[in-house]
C-alpha positions as CSV (number, residue, x, y, z in Angstrom):
1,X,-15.9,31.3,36.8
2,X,-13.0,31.9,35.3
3,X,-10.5,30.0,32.8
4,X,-7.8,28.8,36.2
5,X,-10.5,26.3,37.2
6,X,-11.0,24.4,33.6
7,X,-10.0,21.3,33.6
8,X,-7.8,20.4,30.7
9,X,-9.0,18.7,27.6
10,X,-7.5,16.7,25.2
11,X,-5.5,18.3,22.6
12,X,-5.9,17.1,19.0
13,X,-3.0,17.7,17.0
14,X,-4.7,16.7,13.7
15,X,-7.1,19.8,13.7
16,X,-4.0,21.9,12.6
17,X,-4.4,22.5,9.1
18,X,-2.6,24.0,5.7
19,X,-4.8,27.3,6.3
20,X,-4.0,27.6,10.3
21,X,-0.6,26.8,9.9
22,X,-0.3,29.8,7.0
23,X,-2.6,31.9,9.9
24,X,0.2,31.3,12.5
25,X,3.1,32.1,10.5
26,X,1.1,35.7,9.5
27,X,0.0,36.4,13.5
28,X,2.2,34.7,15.4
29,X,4.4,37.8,16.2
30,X,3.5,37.9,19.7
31,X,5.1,34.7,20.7
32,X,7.8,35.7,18.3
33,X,7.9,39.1,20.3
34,X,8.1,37.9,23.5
35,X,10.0,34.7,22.5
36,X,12.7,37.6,21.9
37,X,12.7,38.0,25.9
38,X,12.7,35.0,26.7
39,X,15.9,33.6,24.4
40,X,18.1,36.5,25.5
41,X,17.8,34.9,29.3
42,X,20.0,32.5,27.6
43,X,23.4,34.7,26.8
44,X,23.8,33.2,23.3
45,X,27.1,33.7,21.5
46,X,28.0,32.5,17.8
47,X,29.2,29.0,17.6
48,X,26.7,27.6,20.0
49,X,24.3,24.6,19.6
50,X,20.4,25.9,20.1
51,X,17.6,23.1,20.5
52,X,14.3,25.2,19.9
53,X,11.6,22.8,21.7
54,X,8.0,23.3,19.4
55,X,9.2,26.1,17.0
56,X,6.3,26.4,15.1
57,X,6.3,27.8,12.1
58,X,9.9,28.6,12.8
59,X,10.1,32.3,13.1
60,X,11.9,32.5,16.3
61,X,13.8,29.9,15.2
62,X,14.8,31.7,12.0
63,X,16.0,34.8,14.2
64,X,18.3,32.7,16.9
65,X,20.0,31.2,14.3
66,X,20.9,34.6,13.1
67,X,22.0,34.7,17.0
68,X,24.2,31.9,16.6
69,X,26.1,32.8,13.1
70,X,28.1,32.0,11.7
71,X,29.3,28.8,12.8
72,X,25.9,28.2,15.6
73,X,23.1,25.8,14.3
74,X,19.6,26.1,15.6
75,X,17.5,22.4,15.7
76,X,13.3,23.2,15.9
77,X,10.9,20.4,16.7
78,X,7.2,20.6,16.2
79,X,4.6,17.5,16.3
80,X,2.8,19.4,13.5
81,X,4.1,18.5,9.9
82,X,2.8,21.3,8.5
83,X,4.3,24.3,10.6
84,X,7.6,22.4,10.4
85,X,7.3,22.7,6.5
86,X,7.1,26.4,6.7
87,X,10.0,26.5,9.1
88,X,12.1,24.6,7.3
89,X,12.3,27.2,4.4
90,X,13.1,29.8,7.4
91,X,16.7,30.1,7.3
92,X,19.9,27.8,6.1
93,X,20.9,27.5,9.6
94,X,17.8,26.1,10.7
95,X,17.3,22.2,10.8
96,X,13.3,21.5,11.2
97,X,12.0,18.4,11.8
98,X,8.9,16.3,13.6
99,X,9.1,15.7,17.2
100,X,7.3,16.1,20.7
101,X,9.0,17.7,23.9
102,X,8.6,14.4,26.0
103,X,10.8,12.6,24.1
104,X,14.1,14.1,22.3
105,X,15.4,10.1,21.5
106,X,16.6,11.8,18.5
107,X,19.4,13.6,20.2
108,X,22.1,11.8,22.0
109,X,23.0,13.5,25.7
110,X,24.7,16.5,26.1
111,X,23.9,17.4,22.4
112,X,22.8,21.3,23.1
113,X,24.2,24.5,24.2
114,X,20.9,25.6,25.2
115,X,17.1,24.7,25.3
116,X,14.3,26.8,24.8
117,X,10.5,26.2,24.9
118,X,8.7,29.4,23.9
119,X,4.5,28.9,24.7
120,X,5.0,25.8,24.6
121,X,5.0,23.7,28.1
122,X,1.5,25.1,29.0
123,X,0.6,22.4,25.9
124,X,2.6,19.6,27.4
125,X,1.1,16.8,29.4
126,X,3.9,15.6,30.5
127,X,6.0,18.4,31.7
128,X,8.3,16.7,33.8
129,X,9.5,14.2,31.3
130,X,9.8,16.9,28.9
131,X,12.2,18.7,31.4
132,X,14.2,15.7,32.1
133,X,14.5,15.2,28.4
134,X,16.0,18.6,28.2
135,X,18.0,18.3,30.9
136,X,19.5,15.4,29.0
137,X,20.0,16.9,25.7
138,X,21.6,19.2,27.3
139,X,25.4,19.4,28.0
140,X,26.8,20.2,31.3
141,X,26.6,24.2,32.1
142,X,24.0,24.7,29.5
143,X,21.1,26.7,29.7
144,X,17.4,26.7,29.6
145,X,14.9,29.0,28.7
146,X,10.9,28.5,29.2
147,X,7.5,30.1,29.5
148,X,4.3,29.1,30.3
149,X,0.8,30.6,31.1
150,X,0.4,31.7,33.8
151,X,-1.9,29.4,36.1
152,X,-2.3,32.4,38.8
153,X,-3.3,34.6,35.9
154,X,-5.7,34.0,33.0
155,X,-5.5,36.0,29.8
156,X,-7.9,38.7,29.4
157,X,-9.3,37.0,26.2
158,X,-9.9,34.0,28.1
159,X,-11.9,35.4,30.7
160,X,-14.3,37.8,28.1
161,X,-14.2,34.2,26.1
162,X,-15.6,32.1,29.8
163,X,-18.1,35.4,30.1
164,X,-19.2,35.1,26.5
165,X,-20.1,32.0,26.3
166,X,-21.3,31.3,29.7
167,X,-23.9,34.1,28.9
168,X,-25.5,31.4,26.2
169,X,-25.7,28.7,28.5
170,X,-22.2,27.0,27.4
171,X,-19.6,25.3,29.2
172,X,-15.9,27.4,29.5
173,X,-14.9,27.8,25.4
174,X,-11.9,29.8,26.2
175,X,-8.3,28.2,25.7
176,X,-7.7,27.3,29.5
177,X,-9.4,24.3,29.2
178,X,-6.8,23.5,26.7
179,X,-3.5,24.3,29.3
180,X,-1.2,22.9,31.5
181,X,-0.7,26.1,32.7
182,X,2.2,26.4,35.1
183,X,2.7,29.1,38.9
184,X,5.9,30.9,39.1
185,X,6.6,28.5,42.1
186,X,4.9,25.1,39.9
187,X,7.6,26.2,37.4
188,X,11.0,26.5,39.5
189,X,9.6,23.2,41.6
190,X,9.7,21.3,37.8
191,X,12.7,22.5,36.7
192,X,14.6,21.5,40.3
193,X,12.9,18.3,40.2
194,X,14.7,17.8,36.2
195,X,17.8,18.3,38.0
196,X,18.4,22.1,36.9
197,X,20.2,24.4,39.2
198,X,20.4,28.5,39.8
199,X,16.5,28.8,38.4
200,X,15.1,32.0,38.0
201,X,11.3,32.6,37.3
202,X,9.3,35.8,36.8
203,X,5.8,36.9,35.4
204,X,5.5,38.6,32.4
205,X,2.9,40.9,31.6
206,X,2.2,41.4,27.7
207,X,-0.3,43.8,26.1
208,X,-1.8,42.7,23.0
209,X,-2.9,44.9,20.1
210,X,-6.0,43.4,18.1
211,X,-8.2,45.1,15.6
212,X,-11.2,43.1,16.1
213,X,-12.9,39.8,17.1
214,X,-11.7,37.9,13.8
215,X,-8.4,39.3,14.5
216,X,-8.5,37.6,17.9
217,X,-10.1,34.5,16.8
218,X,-8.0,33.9,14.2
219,X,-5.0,34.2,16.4
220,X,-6.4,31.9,18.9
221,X,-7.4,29.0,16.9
222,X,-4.1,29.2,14.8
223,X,-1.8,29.4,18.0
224,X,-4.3,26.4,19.4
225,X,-3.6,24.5,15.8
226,X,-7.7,24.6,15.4
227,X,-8.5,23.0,19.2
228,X,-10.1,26.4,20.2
229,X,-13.6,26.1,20.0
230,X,-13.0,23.4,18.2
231,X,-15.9,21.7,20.9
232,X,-18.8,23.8,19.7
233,X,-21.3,23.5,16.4
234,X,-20.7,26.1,13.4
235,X,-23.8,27.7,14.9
236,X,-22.2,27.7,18.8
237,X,-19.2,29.3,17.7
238,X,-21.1,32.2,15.6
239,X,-22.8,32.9,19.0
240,X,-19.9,33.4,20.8
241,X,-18.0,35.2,18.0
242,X,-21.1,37.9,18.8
243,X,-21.1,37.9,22.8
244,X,-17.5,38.3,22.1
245,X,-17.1,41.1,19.9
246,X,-19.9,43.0,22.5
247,X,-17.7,43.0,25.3
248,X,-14.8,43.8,22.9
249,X,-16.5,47.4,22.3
250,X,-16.1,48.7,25.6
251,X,-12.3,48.1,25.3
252,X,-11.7,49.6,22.3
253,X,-8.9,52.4,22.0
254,X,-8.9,54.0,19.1
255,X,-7.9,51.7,15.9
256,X,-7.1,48.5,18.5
257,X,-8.4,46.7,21.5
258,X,-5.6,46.7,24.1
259,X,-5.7,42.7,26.0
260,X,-3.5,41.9,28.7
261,X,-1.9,38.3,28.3
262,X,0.6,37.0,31.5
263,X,2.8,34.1,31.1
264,X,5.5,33.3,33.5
265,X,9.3,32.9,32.5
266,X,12.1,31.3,33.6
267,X,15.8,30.4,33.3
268,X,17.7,27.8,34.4
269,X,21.2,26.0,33.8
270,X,22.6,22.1,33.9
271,X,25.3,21.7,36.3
């Protein structure tokens, strides 16, 4: 079975900690890599207004508002204190503060050039409210920008992760029990139900370059904030860690183990 047919569990947001957050903000270049892709759907030009919707620990963030300069200013939210700490010391133009996607109260309509949620909505419960709220914040003719998982398509780690641990008798451990993962289709039908028009959606396929198991662990639980295998004893987890690394070997290449990753994109604008 694989990690599509999980149902979601409850995401704790006060697992993160001091030591993830510093993991995240070390490994977290391949949502900063393709978070690249996904902020140049927008067409930003200097001056303009950029709402970055969970920025983490702000390195995407850090780089748009080099997008934006000299006069732009780039907002990040986060619900995690401590990865808006880090981003807040990214980059002058960066304001960083503590907030949640389903509700931007913070920002008066129309306050936004453009939106962009960057691995983020596959984390949200609520998706459509978080649209609408970025439909609001929003000013007429501005644009979105947003990826998800892919829910046709699980991650390659997430199905050696399901075949791991199912080998030792244990439920699904792999991070799709964690997502709100989103179709190609599921994604236009939420944006056109927030009231955005001319939406464009595509899948993504991304090929990740890890060194080892700990390698991929580490970037897992970090870019979870400590929810992946959070639901498994010290002793569980070491068991998997092994079943996991044993169906890395085979995949090796050389110095790395190549691991496909799909998310789907897409772009969208306020009329």
């Amino acid at each position: 079975m694989s990690d599509i047919a999980t149902p979601p569990r409850t995401i704790h947001l006060d697992h993160d900690s001091g030591e993830l957050a510093a993991t995240y903000d070390r490994v977290g270049v391949r949502q900063f890599e393709h978070g690249k892709q996904l902020v140049a759907l927008l067409g930003l030009r200097g001056g303009e207004r950029v709402l970055d919707v969970g920025c983490g620990t702000g390195l995407l963030s850090a780089w748009v508002a080099e997008r934006v300069a000299p006069d732009g200013q780039v907002t990040g939210i986060d619900p995690l204190p401590l990865r808006v700490a880090l981003a807040a010391e990214k980059h002058p133009r960066l304001q960083a503060r503590v907030g949640r996607a389903e509700d931007l109260s913070a920002f008066a309509d129309a306050s936004f050039d453009a939106v962009y949620l960057n691995s983020v909505l596959h984390w949200v419960p609520d998706q459509r409210r978080a649209l609408r709220e970025a439909w609001r914040v929003l000013r007429p003719g501005g644009h979105i920008a947003v990826n998800s998982a892919d829910a046709e398509r699980p991650h390659q780690s997430g199905l050696l992760l399901d075949g791991a641990s199912q080998s030792l008798g244990l439920a699904s451990a792999s991070a799709g029990g964690l997502y709100h993962r989103l179709s190609a289709d599921g994604l236009a039908q939420l944006l056109r139900g927030a009231g955005f028009e001319r939406v464009q959606v595509a899948p993504h396929t991304f090929v990740d370059q890890v060194t080892d198991v700990d390698e991929l662990i580490a970037w897992h639980r970090s870019s979870s904030f400590g929810n992946w295998l959070s639901d498994l004893g010290p002793g569980q987890r070491e068991q998997v860690r092994e079943r996991l690394a044993e169906a890395l070997l085979p995949l090796r290449a050389g110095a790395t183990i190549p691991l496909q990753r799909h998310l789907v994109f897409a772009a969208a604008s306020r009329p």
